[in-house]
C-alpha positions in Angstrom: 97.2 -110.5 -160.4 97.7 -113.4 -157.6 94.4 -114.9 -156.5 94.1 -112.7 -153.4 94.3 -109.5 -154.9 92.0 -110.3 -157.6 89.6 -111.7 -154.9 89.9 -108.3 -152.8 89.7 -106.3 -156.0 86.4 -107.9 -156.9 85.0 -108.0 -153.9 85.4 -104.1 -153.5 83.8 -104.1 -157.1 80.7 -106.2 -155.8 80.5 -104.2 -152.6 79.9 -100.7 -154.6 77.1 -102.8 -156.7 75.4 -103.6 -153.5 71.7 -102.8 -153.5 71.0 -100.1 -150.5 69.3 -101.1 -147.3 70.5 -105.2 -148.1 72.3 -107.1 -146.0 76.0 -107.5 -146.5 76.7 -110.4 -144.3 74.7 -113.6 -143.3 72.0 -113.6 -140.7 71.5 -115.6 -138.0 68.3 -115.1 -135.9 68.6 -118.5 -133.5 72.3 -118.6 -134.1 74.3 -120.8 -135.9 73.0 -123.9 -134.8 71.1 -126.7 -137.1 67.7 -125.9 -138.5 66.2 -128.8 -136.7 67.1 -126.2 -133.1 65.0 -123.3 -135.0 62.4 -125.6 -135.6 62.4 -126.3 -131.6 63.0 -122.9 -131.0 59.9 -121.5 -133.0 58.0 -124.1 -130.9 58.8 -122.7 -128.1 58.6 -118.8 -128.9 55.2 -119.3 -131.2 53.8 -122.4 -130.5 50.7 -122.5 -132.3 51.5 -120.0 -135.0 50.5 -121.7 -138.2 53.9 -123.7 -140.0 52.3 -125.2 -142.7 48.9 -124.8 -144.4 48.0 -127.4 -147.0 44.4 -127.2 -148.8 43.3 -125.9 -145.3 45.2 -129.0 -143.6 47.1 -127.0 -140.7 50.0 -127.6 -138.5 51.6 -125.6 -135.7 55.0 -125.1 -135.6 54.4 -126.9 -131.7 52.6 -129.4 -133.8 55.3 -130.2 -136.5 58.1 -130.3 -134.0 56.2 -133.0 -132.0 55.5 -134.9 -134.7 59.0 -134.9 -136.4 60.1 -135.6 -132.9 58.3 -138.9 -132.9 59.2 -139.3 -136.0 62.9 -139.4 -135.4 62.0 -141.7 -132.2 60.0 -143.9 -134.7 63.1 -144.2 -137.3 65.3 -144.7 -133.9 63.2 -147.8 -133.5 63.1 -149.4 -136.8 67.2 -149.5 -136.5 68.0 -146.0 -138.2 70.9 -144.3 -136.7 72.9 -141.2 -137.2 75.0 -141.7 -140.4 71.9 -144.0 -142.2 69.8 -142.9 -145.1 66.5 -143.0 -145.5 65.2 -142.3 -149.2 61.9 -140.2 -149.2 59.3 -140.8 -152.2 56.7 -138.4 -152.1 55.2 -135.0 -153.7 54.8 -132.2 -151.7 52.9 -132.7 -148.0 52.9 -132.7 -144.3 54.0 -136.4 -144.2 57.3 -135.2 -146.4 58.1 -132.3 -143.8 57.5 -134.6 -140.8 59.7 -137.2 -142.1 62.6 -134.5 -143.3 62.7 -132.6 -139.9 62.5 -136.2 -138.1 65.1 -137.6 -140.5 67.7 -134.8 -139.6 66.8 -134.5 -135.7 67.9 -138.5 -135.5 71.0 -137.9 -137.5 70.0 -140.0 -140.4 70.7 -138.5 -143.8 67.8 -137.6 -146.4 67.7 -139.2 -149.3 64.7 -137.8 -152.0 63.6 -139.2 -155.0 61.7 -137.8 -157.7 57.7 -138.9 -157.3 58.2 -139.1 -160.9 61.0 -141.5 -160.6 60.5 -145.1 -162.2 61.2 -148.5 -161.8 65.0 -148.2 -162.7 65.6 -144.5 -161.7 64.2 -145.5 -157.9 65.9 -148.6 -157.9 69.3 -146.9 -158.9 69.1 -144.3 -156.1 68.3 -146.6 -153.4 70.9 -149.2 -154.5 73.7 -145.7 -154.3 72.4 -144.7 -151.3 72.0 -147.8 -149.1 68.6 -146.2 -148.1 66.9 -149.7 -146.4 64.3 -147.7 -144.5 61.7 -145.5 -147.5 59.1 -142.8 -146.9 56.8 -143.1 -149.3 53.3 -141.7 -150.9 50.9 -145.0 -150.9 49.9 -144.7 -154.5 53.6 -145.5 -155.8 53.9 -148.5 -153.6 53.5 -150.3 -156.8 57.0 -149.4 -157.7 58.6 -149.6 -154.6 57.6 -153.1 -154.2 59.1 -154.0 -158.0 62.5 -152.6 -157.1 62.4 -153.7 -153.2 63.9 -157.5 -153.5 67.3 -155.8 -155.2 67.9 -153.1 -153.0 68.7 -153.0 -149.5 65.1 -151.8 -147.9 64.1 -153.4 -144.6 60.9 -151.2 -144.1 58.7 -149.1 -145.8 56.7 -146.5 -144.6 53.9 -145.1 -146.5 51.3 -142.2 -146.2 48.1 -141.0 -148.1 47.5 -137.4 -149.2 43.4 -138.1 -148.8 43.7 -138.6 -144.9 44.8 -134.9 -144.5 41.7 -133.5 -147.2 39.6 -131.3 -145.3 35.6 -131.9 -146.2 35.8 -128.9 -147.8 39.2 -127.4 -149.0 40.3 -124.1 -148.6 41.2 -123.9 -152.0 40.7 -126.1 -155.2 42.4 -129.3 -154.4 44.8 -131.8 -156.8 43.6 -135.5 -157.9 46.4 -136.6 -155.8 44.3 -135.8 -152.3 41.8 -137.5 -153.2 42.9 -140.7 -154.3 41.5 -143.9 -151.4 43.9 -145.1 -148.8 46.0 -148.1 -149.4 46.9 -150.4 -147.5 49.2 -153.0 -148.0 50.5 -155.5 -145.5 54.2 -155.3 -144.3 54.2 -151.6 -145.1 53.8 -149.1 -141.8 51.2 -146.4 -142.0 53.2 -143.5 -140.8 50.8 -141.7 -138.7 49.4 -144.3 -136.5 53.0 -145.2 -136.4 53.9 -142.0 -135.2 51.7 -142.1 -132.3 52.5 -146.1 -131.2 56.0 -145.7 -131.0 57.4 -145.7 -127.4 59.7 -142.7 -127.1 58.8 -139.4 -127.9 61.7 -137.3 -129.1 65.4 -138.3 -130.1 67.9 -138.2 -128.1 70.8 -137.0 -130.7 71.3 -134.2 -131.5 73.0 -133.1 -135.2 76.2 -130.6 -135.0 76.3 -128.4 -137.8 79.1 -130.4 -139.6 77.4 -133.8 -139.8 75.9 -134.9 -143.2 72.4 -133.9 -143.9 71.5 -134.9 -147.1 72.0 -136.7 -149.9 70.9 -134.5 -153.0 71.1 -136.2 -156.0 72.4 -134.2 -159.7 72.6 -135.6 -163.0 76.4 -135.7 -164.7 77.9 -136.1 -167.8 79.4 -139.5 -167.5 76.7 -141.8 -166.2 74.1 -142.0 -163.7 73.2 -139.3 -161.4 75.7 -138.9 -158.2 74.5 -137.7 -154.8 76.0 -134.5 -153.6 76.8 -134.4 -149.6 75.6 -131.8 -147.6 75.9 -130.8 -143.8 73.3 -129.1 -141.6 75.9 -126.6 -142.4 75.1 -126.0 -145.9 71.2 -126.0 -145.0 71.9 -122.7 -142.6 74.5 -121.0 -144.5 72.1 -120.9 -147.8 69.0 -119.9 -145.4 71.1 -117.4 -143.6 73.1 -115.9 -147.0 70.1 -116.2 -149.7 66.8 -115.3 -147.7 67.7 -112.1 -146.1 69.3 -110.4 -149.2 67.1 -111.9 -151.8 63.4 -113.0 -149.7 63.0 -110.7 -146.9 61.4 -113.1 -145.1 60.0 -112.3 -141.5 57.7 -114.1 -139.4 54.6 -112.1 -140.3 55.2 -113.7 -144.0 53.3 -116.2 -145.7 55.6 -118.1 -148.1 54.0 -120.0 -150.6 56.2 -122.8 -152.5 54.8 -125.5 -155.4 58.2 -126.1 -156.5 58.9 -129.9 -156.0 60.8 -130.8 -152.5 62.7 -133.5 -154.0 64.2 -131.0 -155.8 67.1 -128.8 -154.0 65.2 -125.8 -155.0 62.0 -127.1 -154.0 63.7 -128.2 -150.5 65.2 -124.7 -149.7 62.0 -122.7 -151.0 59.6 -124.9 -149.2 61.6 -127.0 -146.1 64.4 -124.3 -145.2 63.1 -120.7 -145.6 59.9 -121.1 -143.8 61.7 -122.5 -140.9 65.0 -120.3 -140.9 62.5 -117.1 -140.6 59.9 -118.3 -138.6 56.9 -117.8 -140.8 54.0 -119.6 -142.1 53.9 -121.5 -145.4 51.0 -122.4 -147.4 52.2 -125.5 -149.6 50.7 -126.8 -153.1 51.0 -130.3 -154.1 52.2 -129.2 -157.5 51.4 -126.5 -159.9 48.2 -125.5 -160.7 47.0 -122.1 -161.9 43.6 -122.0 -160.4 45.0 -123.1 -156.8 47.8 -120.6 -156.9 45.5 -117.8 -157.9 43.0 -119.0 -154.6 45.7 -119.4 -152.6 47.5 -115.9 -152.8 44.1 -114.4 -152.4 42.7 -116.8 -149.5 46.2 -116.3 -147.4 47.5 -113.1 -147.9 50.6 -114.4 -149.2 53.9 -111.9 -149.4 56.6 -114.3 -151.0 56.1 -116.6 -153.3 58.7 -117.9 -156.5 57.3 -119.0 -159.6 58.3 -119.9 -163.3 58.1 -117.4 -165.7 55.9 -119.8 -167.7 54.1 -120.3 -164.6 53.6 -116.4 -164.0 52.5 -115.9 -167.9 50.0 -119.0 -167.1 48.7 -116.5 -164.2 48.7 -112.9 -166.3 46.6 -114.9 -169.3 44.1 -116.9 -167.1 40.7 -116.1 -167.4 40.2 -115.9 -164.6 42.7 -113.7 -163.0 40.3 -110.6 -162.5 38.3 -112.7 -159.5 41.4 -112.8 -157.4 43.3 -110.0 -155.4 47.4 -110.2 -155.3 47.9 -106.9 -153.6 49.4 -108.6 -150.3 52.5 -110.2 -152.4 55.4 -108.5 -151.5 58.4 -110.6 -153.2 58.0 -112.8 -156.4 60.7 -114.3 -157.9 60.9 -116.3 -160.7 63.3 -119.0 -162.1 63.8 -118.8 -166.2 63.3 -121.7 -168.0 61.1 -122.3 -171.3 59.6 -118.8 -170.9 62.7 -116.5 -170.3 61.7 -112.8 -168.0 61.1 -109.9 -169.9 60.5 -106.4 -169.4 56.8 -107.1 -170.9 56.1 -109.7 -167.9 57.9 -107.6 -165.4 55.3 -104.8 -165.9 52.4 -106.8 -166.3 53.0 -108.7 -162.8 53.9 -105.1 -161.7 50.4 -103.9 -163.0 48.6 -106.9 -161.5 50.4 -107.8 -158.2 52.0 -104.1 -157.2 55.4 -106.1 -156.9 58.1 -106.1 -159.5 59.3 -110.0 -160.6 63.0 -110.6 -160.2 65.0 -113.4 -161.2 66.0 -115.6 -158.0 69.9 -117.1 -158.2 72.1 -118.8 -160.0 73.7 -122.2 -158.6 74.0 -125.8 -158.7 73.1 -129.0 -156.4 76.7 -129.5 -155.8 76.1 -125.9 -154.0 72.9 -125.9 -152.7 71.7 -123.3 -155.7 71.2 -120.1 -154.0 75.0 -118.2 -155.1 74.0 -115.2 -156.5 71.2 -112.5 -156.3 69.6 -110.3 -158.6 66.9 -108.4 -156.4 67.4 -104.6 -155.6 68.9 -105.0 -159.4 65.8 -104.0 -160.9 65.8 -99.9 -161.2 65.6 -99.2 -164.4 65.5 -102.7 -165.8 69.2 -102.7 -164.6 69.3 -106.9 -164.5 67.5 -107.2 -167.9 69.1 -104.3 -169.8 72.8 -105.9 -169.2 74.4 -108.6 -171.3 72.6 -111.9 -171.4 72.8 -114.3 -168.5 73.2 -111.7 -165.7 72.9 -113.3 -162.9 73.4 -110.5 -160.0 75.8 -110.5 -157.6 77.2 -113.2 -155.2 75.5 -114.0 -152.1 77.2 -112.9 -148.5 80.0 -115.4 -148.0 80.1 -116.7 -151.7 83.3 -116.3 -154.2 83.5 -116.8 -157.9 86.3 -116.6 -160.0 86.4 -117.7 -163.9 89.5 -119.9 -165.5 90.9 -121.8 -168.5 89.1 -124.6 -168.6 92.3 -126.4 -169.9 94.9 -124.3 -167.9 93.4 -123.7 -164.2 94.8 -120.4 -165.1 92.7 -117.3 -163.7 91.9 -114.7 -166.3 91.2 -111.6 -165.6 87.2 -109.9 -165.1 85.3 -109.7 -168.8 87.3 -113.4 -170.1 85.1 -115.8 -170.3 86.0 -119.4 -169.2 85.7 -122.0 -166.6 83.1 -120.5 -163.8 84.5 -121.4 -160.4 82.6 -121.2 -156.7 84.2 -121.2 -153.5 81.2 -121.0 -150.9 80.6 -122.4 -146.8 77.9 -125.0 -148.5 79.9 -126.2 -150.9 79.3 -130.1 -151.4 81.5 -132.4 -149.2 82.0 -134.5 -152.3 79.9 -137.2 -154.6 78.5 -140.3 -152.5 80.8 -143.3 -152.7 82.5 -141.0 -156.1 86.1 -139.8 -154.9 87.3 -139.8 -158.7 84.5 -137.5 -159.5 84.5 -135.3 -156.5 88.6 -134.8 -156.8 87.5 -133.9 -160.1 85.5 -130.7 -159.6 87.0 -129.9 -155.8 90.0 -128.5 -156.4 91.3 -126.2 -153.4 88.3 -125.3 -151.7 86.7 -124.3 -155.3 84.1 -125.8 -157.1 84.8 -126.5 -161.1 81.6 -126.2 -162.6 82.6 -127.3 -166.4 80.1 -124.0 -167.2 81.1 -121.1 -169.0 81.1 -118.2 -167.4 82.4 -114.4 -167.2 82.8 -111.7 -164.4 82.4 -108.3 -165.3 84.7 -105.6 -164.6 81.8 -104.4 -162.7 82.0 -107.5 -161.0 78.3 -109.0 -161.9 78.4 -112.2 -162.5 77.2 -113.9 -166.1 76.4 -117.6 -166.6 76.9 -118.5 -170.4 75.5 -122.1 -170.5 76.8 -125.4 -170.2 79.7 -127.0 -171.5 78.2 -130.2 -170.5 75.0 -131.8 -172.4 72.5 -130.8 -170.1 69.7 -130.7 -172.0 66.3 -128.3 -170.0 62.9 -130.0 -170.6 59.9 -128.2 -169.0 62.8 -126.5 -166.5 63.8 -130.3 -165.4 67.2 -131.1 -165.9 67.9 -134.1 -168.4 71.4 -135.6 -168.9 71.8 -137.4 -172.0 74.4 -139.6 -170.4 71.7 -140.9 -167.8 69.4 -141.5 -170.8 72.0 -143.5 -172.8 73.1 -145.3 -169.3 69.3 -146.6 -168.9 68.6 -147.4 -172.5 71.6 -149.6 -172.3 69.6 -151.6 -169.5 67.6 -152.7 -172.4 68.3 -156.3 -173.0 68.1 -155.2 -177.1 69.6 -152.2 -176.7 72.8 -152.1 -178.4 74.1 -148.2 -178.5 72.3 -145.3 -178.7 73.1 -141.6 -178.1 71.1 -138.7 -176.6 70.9 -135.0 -178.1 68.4 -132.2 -177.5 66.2 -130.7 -180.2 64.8 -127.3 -179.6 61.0 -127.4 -178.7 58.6 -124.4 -178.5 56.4 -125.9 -175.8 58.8 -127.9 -173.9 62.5 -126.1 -174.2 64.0 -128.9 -175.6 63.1 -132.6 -176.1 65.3 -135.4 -175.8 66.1 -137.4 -179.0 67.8 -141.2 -178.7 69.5 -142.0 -181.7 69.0 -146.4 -180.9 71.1 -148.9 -182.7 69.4 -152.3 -181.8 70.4 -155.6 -182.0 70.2 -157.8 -185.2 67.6 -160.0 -183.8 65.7 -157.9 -182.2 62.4 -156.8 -183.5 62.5 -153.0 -184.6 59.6 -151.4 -183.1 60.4 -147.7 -182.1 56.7 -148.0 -180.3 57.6 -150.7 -177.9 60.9 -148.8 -176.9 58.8 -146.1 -176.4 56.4 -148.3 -173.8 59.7 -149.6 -172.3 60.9 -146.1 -171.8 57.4 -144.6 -170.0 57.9 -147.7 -167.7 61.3 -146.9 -166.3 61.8 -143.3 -166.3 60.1 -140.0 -165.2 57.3 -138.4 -168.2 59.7 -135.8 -168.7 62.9 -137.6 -169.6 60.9 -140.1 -171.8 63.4 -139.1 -175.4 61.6 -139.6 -179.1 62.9 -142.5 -180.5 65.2 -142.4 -183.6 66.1 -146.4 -185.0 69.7 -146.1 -186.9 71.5 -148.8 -188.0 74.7 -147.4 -186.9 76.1 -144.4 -185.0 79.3 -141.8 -186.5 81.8 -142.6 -184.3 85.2 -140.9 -183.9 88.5 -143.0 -184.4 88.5 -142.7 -180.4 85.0 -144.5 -180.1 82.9 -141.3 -179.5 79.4 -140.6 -180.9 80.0 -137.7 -183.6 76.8 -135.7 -181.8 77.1 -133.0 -184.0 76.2 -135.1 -187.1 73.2 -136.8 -185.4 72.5 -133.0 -184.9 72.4 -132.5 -188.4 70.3 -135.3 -189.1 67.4 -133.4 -186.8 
């Protein structure tokens, strides 16, 4: 079967699987236009309707749009043009929605980095970029200023969270709010800045096709690469994911904690509020006791959670004292803790609503392909095979191949799992090796096994890649090895994943060091906390040697052995 039968045969499959009442095609309700016009025109229609409520910290959507206007005017100023990127450094707040919105109505391009992000991880993003203007959260001007003098930064702008604490928070509120002001000389405070600069709005305006964003993955062969998105691939994802798989309408009240650095974090908190009009109430980061409040306090209808994060909620103590009849929509993203039938009715039993797994997808596709809600009868999604992953979003194609080949095998092989979708990356930043590499006529190569069913759902099997998942962060054993080898004593080491009942998997670095170097697992260790995120930080293993291949590879699967 030629590609275009097989493609209409599938899609005739899919389209009998098709939940009843859901969409079939995207939605557009400002047309398709950048998000940065629906921001305007929600400012317009509903201009102080709520946008964002943080610890009882409020802004209008009249209010946000002003501000990320001057914003833009202010980045305008310091020499930012369209084309530029500017990195952002901050956890979830107001400042970090100001400076996105403001970012994309000047034309620059976003660049975020992990708040968890060390000296060398930060450094190594801002060097790929170019970024020489940063955003930042005052308390982690400490590590922008160590990794400044090598990188290209002409200005930093930094904010505090405690400026925007109410006296008394609507709901329990995070360390990070409260921590004093800093102030540092040759940094900007954004907010005064905001007001003192001379123009008010931009006067460019982006076009759909014009680079948005620079979202940065891991890979298998070194550093992390940033994948280049368009306005384009903002709306499509909005306009395919949230109607089919959200509902969202502007009476809802979307809550988000997951990080906006992250690409799932960005289109759960930044993009879905704003596509549908409707108010969200934002968390700095998890926390049990705040989510609880804050589903209560708010009335929230849509939220998405871990399913670690949801067990955390069903075995609190003090989950009685709250009331979660006004969710609507809760979906959940599987990681550690994987969804069950046992979870799904006791979040049935406590919220009313039933928990459904959100997507599948990838940065290099702005994540939201596929859809399991309206799945759920029966315990259809968790009843078939392992790794269901629903059905592709309106507008999205998947096929699977021989990974050696390029051949297309027919539905139930498994193989190679191939994407063909409108937000499809434009390719790796300053990486046209890599990019040929995985774009190959319109389709994305993932490198992940994958099947299609003959009823045309969609399985994801696992990575053929190293990816290891540690507390549902991805961790690429590559980038570990590439930054250990920074390590003036570092001579080889090599990165594998043990299996960990708390975290999902913990890195392990197999370290050969150098003969004169003093062997002290502990002070790698140190070295390690100093330079990358908590998360990535690998247990140290001294060896003398590592089992090569006659090639020069690491044998892994004898360090594996060895665990």
């Amino acid at each position: 079967m030629d590609l275009a039968a097989y493609q209409q045969h599938l899609h005739a499959l899919q389209q009998a699987a098709w939940p009843e009442g859901t969409p079939r095609t995207p939605q557009y309700p400002q047309g398709q236009q950048p998000l940065t016009e629906y921001l305007r025109a929600w400012a317009q229609s509903q201009a102080s309707a709520v946008a964002l409520d943080f610890y009882g910290y409020q802004l209008s959507f009249a209010e946000l749009d002003r501000l990320s206007d001057r914003c833009a005017a202010l980045l305008g100023e310091l020499g930012v043009g369209p084309g530029d990127r500017v990195a952002v450094y901050m956890p979830n707040c107001p400042q970090l929605h100001i400076g996105f919105w403001g970012i994309l109505k000047c034309g620059a391009v976003y660049a975020p980095v992990s708040p968890l992000a060390r000296t060398l991880e930060l450094e190594y993003q801002l060097k790929d970029s170019g970024a020489r203007v940063i955003l930042c959260f005052d308390q982690l001007l400490d590590v922008v200023h160590a990794v400044a003098p090598a990188c290209a930064l002409n200005r930093i702008l930094a904010s505090s969270l405690s400026e925007l604490c109410p006296a008394t928070p609507s709901i329990p509120a995070p360390d990070l709010l409260l921590a004093p002001k800093r102030q540092d000389p040759g940094v900007l405070d954004f907010y005064p800045a905001l007001e003192n600069c001379r123009a008010a709005r931009p006067e460019h305006r982006p076009a759909l096709a014009d680079i948005a964003a620079l979202n940065y993955t891991g890979g298998t062969t070194g550093l992390p690469k940033g994948c280049i998105h368009s306005h384009g691939d903002m709306l499509y994802t909005c306009a395919s994911f949230v109607p089919v798989a959200l509902g969202l309408a502007r009476d809802s009240v979307m809550l988000n904690f997951l990080p906006e650095f992250w690409i799932a974090g960005e289109n759960a908190g930044l993009l879905f509020p704003i596509y549908a009009g409707c108010r969200l109430v934002l968390l700095a980061r998890w926390d049990a006791p705040a989510f609880m409040a804050a589903i209560d306090h708010y009335r929230v209808s849509h939220c998405g959670l871990l399913v670690d994060s949801a067990a955390e909620v069903l075995e609190h103590p003090d989950v009685a004292k709250h009331d979660f009849s006004s969710l609507r929509a809760t979906g959940c993203i599987s990681f550690v803790k994987k969804l069950t039938p046992d979870y799904r009715r006791r979040w049935h039993e406590l919220t009313g609503c039933t928990l459904f797994e959100f997507s599948f997808g990838m940065t290099e596709t702005h994540t939201c392909d596929t859809f399991t809600a309206g799945l759920q009868d029966d315990d259809f999604d968790l009843k078939s095979p392992p790794t269901f992953v629903g059905l592709p979003v309106p507008g999205t194609e998947f096929k699977v191949c021989d990974f050696v080949s390029g051949a297309l095998l027919p539905l139930g092989s498994e193989g190679e799992l191939c994407v063909r979708s409108p937000s499809l990356l434009q390719g790796y930043w300053q990486q046209p090796e890599e990019t040929a590499a995985v774009l190959r006529d319109g389709w994305l190569h993932s490198g992940d096994l994958g099947q299609i069913t003959e009823q045309g759902f969609i399985r994801y099997l696992g990575r053929r890649k190293e990816m290891l998942k540690v507390n549902g962060m991805s961790v690429f054993p590559s980038e570990l090895e590439a930054l250990l080898g920074q390590h003036p004593q570092v001579l080889a080491s090599a990165v594998i994943g043990r299996a960990d009942e708390r975290r999902g998997q913990q890195p392990v670095a197999f370290v050969v060091l150098k003969a004169d170097a003093p062997q002290d697992p502990q002070a790698l260790a140190a070295w390690c906390h100093q330079v990358m995120a908590a998360y990535k930080v690998p247990q140290i293993r001294l060896v003398s040697s590592l089992p090569m291949t006659a090639t020069g590879k690491v044998k892994k699967n004898e360090l594996e052995q060895q665990l």
